[in-house]
C-alpha positions in Angstrom: -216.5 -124.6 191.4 -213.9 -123.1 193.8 -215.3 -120.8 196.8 -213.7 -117.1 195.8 -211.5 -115.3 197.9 -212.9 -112.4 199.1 -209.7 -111.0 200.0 -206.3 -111.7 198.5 -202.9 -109.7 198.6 -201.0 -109.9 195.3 -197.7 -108.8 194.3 -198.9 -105.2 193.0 -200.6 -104.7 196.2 -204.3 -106.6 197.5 -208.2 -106.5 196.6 -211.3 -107.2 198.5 -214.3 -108.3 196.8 -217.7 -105.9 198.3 -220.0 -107.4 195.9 -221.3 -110.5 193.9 -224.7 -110.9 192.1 -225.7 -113.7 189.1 -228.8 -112.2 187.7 -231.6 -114.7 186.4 -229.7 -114.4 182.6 -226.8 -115.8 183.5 -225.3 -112.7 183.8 -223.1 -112.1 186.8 -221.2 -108.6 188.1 -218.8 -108.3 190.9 -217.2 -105.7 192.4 -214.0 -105.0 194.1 -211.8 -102.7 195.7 -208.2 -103.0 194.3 -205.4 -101.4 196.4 -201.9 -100.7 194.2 -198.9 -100.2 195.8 -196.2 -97.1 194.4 -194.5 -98.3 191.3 -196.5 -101.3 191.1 -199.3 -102.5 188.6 -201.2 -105.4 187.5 -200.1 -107.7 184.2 -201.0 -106.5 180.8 -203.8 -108.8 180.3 -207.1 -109.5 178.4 -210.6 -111.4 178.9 -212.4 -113.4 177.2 -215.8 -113.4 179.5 -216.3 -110.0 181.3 -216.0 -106.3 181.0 -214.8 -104.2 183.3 -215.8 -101.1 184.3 -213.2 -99.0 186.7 -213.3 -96.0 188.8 -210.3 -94.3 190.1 -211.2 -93.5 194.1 -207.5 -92.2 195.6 -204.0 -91.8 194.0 -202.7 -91.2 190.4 -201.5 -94.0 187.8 -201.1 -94.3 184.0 -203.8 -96.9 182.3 -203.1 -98.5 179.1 -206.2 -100.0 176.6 -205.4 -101.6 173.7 -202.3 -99.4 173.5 -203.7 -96.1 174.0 -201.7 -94.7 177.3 -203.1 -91.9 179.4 -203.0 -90.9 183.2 -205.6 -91.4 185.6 -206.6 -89.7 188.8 -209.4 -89.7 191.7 -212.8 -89.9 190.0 -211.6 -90.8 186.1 -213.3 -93.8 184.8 -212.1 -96.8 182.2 -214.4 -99.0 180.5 -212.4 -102.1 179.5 -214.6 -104.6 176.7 -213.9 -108.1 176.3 -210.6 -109.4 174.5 -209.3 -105.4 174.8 -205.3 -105.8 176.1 -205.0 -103.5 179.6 -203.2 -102.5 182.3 -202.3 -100.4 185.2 -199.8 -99.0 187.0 -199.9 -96.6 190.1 -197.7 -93.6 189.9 -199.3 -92.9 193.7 -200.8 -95.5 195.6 -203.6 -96.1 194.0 -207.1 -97.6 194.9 -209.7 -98.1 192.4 -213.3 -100.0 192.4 -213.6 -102.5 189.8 -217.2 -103.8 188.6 -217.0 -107.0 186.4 -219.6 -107.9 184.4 -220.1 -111.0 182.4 -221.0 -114.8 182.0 -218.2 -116.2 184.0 -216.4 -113.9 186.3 -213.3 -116.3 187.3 -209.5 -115.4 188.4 -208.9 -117.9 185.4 -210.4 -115.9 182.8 -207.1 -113.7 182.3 -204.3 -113.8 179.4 -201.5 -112.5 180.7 -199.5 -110.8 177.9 -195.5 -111.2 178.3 -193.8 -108.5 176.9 -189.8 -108.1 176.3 -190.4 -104.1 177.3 -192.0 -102.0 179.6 -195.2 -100.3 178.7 
């Protein structure tokens, strides 16, 4: 298994991983802080291993779950589920802790979904 990156800039902005457990289940969480840039977001996408649980720190952005829109702002939550389609673009710049939970928490286990349109 590959050694993760505990720091990585992307095209929507850059994360940093604070935290990674694997409990005696199996189970694994992680946790990172995700940093996204003005008029930027990440893919609409989906999982197939983890949940994920979000929390809004700084900045303003609109969040989209399964296809249900709505704006989010310092100290709003999301609870994404396995296989639910999401995304997330910042309106502000927009930093938000991300806790993962799941039996394999990989940079592989993401569908990105193309579309023809913007959300």
């Amino acid at each position: 298994m590959a050694e993760r990156l505990l720091y990585e800039k992307r095209q929507w902005g850059e994360y940093h991983v604070l935290y990674e457990r694997t409990f005696p289940d199996g189970i694994s969480a992680l946790t990172k802080e995700l940093v996204i840039e003005a008029g930027k977001g990440i893919s609409y996408q989906r999982h197939f291993h983890r949940d994920e649980y979000w929390t809004i720190i700084d900045g303003e952005g609109e969040i989209i779950i399964d296809g249900e829109k709505r704006t989010v702002k310092r100290g709003d939550t999301a609870i994404i589920k396995k296989l639910q389609l999401h995304t997330l673009k910042a309106i502000t710049r927009l930093t938000i802790i991300e806790v993962q939970i799941g039996d394999i928490l990989s940079e592989d286990d993401i569908e990105r979904i193309f579309l023809t349109s913007e959300l």
